[in-house]
Every structure is written in structure tokens, then in C-alpha cells.
N, C-alpha and C positions, 0 to 999 in steps of 0.2 A: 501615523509615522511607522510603528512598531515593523512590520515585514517586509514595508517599504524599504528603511533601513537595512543597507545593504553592505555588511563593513569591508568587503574585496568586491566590490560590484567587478573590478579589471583584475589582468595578471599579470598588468604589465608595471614598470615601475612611474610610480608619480611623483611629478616633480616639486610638489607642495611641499611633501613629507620627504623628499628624497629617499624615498623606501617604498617597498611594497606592503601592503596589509596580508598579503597572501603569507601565512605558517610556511615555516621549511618542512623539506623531505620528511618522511620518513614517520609519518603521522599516522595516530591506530586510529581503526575505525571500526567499531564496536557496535554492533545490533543487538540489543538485550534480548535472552531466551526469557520469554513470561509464562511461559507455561509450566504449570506443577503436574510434574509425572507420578505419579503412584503404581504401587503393584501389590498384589497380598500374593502368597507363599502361593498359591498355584492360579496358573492362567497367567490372561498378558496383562502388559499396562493399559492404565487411562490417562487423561493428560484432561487441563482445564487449562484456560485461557484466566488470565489472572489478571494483567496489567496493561495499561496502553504507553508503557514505557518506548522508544525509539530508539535513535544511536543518540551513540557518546564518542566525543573524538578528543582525545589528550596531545592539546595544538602546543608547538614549541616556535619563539620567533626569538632568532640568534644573531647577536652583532648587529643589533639594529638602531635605529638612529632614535634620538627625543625627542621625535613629534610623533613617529608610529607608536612606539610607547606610549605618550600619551594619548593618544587616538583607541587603543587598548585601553587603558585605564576608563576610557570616558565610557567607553561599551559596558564596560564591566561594570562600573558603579549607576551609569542612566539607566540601566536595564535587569537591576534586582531583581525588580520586582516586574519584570516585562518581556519583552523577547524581540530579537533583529535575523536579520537573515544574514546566514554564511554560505560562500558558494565553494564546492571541491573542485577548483579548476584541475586539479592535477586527477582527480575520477570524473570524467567526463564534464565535470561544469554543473553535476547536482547542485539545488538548493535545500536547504535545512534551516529550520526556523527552530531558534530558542535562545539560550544565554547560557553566560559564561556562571556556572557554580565553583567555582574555586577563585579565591583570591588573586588578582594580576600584580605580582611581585616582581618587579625591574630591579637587577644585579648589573653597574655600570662595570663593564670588563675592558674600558678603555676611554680615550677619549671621547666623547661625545655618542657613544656604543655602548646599549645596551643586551640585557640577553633575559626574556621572557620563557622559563621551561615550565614545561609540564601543565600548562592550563586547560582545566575541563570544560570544553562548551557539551549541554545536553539539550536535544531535542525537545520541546515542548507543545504538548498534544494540542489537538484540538484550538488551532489556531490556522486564519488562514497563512497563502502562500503566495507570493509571485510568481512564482513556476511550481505548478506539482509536477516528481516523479514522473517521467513517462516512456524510460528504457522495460519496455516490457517486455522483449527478447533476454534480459540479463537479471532485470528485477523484481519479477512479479513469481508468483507459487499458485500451482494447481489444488482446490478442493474438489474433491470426489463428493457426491453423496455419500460413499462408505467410505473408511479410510482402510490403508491394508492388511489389517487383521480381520476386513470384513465388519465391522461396528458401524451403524449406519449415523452418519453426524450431521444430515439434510435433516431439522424438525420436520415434521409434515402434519397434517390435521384433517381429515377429508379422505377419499377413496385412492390416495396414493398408494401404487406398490413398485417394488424393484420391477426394472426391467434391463435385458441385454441389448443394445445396442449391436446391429452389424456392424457398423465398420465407427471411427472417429477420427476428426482430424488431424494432422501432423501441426503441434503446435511448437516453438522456438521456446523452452527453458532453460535458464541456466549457460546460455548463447550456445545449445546444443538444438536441433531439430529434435522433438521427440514424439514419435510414429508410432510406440508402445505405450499407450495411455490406457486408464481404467477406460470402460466398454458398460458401468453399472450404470444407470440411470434410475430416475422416479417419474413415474408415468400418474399421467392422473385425467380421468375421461373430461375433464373443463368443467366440474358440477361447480356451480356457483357457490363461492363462498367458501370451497376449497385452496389451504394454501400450503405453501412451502418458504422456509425460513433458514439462513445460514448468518451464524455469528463470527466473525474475525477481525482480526488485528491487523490493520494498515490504515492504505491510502486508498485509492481507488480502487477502481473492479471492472472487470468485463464478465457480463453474464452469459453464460451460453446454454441454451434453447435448442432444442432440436426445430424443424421446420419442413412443411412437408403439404399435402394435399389435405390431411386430415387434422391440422393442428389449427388450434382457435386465436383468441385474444385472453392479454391478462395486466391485472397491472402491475407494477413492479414500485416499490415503498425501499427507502434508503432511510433507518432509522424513525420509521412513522409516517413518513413526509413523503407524498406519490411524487416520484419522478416521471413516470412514463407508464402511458397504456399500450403495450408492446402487438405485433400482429403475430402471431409465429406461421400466417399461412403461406405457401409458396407453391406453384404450379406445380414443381419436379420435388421427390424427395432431396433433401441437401443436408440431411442429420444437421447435428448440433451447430450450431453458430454462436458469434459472439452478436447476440442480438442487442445488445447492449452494453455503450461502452461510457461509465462515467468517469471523471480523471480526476477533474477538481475535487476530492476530497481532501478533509483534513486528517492527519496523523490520528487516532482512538480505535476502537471497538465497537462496529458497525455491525448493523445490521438488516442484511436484504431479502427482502421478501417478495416473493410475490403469491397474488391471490385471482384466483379465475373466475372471471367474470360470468359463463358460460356462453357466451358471443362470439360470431365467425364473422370475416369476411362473407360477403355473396357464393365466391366460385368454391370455398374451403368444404368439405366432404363429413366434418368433425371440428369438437371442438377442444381438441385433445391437449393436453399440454407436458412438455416432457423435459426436464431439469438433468444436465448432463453434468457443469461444470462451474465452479465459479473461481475464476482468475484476478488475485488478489494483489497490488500494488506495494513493494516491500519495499 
């Protein structure tokens, strides 16, 4: 039942409860920073990745009737020790899976009205979804191989080195086009058993691969577990691609690998393989 449970599946009003389940206006909606930033007295910072904490929303349901109240209530205590899904019709119609941590306190402010404030629901990891996230023009963040002080935050293992990329795609961030992206890459001739590794914090991901005349095959590992033996070869060069795109992830601290098999296509020149990007699902 748990994500199945959906406690505003609509946003429209229901005539069982004669109320909506939907929270009023004016609702925060909070994405935990989990990163610990450090600095020593000279040079720049470092940052670690610390939590697979998500959002937290401090939901208010105002003048409302004693059945949505207690339809609240039953969320809140069925689901201690569990999690339901809540949808932001009012932000696009995301869903978010987890429960209510704060007590659901009803204050009757009239006849048959009551007034629900301040209630926390928080996100909880590592749990499936009904809908994962999939605004990736507005929601997702770009990892570089280096980040922009230049600190290289691609692990690698094997005969990787930086490389400059000519040119790179015009990707949609932040609902902006952006044509100014890092150009750093990690190249690595396709020796078997060579690999490349990136840790973060979300949901899903799109991997991006360069692809070309000269690039091999590889496999790609989400957390341990092979998703996919990728081709990266292509007639024409086409630099980086999202050669891979998984969505269904859960909420934690993931980690994507890949590792070269030393294997080509027939037509492919090389079995080269080259790590431009990894686009992360927030």
C-alpha cells in the first residue's frame, strides 16, 4: 500500500469529505543542503556529501471540514512508522514519498471547521515511487568531471586522463538553455577493467558519453548492480550524449559507474571511451 497511497491523488474538491486534501497556499518547500563545506586558512573549500536527506514541506490546511481532518489524522498516525505519497499540484503535480514528523493537531475555529497549521511532512529515502521526478529542464544539476576550482571529482582507476572536448551540447538548466558548459572530460583508451565512478545525491540520472568513430563499449553499474552494456560507437563524431537515461530511481546516494570492457562494434576504429557529464535528478 505504502506509495500507492496517495493522500490528494486530485485537486479538485471531493464530495465524500466535502473538502479538498490538497494544503492551502502558501506552502515552503525546503531541499536540505547535506553537504559539509570546509576551508583551512589558505586555499579554497572542499565539500562532502554527507546525507541522503530530501525536501521537507511545512503543509497548513485552514477552515477545513471533520472528515479531511480526520483523513489527516489517519495519515499521520497509519504511517509512523511508514511513508504515502503527496502530490504538489500547485508545483507542477510532483510526487514525494514519506510522512508526516510532526504531530497533526486540529484547533476547531468554528462550527464544524477546523484549522491544521504548520505540519511537517519529510521526504523518505530510499523508497519506491509512483511517479519519479522527471522535469529535467527545471530539476536536475550538472556534474563535471572537475568541479570549478578545477578538483577533479570523477574517481577513475586505469589509464584515465583529462581531456578538452571541442565543442559540447546546449543542455536546458534551471529552465534556462545553457551553451556555456564545462568542455573538461576523462578519456580512457577502453583497456579492460578500467573504470570511472561518480557519487551523488538524488534521483535519477542521465549519463553522457561522448560517441564517435573511435569509441568502444562499456558497462554502466548503478550502485553495484549492471544496468546496461552501453555502445558509445557512431558513424559521424556527435561528442557527448546522454547515452543513458535511467529515471526510476529512488531518493539516496548513488553510485554510477562504468567500467570498459575493451570491446567495439564491427565498423568502430577504437575502443576509446570518454565521460563528459553526469546529469542528476533533484
Amino acid at each position: 500500500m505504502p506509495e500507492t497511497d496517495i493522500l490528494n491523488p486530485t485537486a479538485i474538491w471531493e464530495s465524500d469529505i466535502e473538502d479538498s486534501m490538497c494544503p492551502n497556499y502558501g506552502f515552503t518547500r525546503k531541499r536540505a543542503n547535506t553537504q559539509l563545506h570546509k576551508k583551512a586558512i589558505g586555499g579554497i573549500p572542499w565539500t562532502r556529501e554527507t546525507q541522503n536527506t530530501g525536501h521537507t514541506f511545512s503543509l497548513s490546511w485552514l477552515a477545513r471540514s471533520e472528515a479531511c481532518v480526520e483523513r489527516l489524522k489517519w495519515y499521520g498516525e497509519q504511517y509512523e512508522d511508514g511513508f504515502f505519497t503527496i502530490i504538489d499540484h500547485d508545483g507542477g503535480g510532483r510526487q514525494y514519498v514519506g510522512r508526516f514528523t510532526s504531530e497533526v493537531i486540529p484547533v476547531e475555529t468554528g462550527n464544524g471547521t477546523y484549522d491544521v497549521q504548520n505540519l511537517t511532512f519529510e521526504e523518505t529515502p530510499r523508497v519506491p515511487m509512483v511517479e519519479y521526478p522527471s522535469d529535467w529542464d527545471h530539476d536536475s544539476i550538472l556534474f563535471s568531471v572537475a568541479n570549478d576550482f578545477g578538483d577533479q571529482k570523477l574517481a577513475t582507476n586505469g589509464a584515465w586522463t583529462q581531456a578538452t572536448l571541442a565543442s559540447v551540447p546546449t543542455i536546458t538548466l534551471g529552465g534556462i538553455a545553457r551553451a556555456t558548459l564545462p568542455t573538461t572530460a576523462m578519456t580512457d583508451p577502453g583497456t579492460a577493467g578500467d573504470w570511472a565512478q561518480y557519487e551523488y545525491r538524488g534521483y535519477g540520472f542521465k549519463l553522457w558519453l561522448s560517441q564517435g568513430p573511435e569509441f568502444g563499449k562499456c558497462d554502466v553499474t548503478l550502485d553495484g548492480v549492471l544496468l546496461q552494456t552501453v555502445d558509445c560507437y557512431a558513424a559521424a563524431d556527435e561528442g557527448p550524449q546522454a547515452i543513458l537515461i535511467e529515471q526510476s530511481v529512488s531518493l539516496d546516494i548513488h553510485r554510477v559507474k562504468i567500467l570498459c570492457d575493451g570491446t567495439k562494434s564491427g565498423a568502430a576504429t577504437g575502443t576509446n571511451i570518454t565521460w563528459w557529464a553526469l546529469q542528476v535528478m533533484r
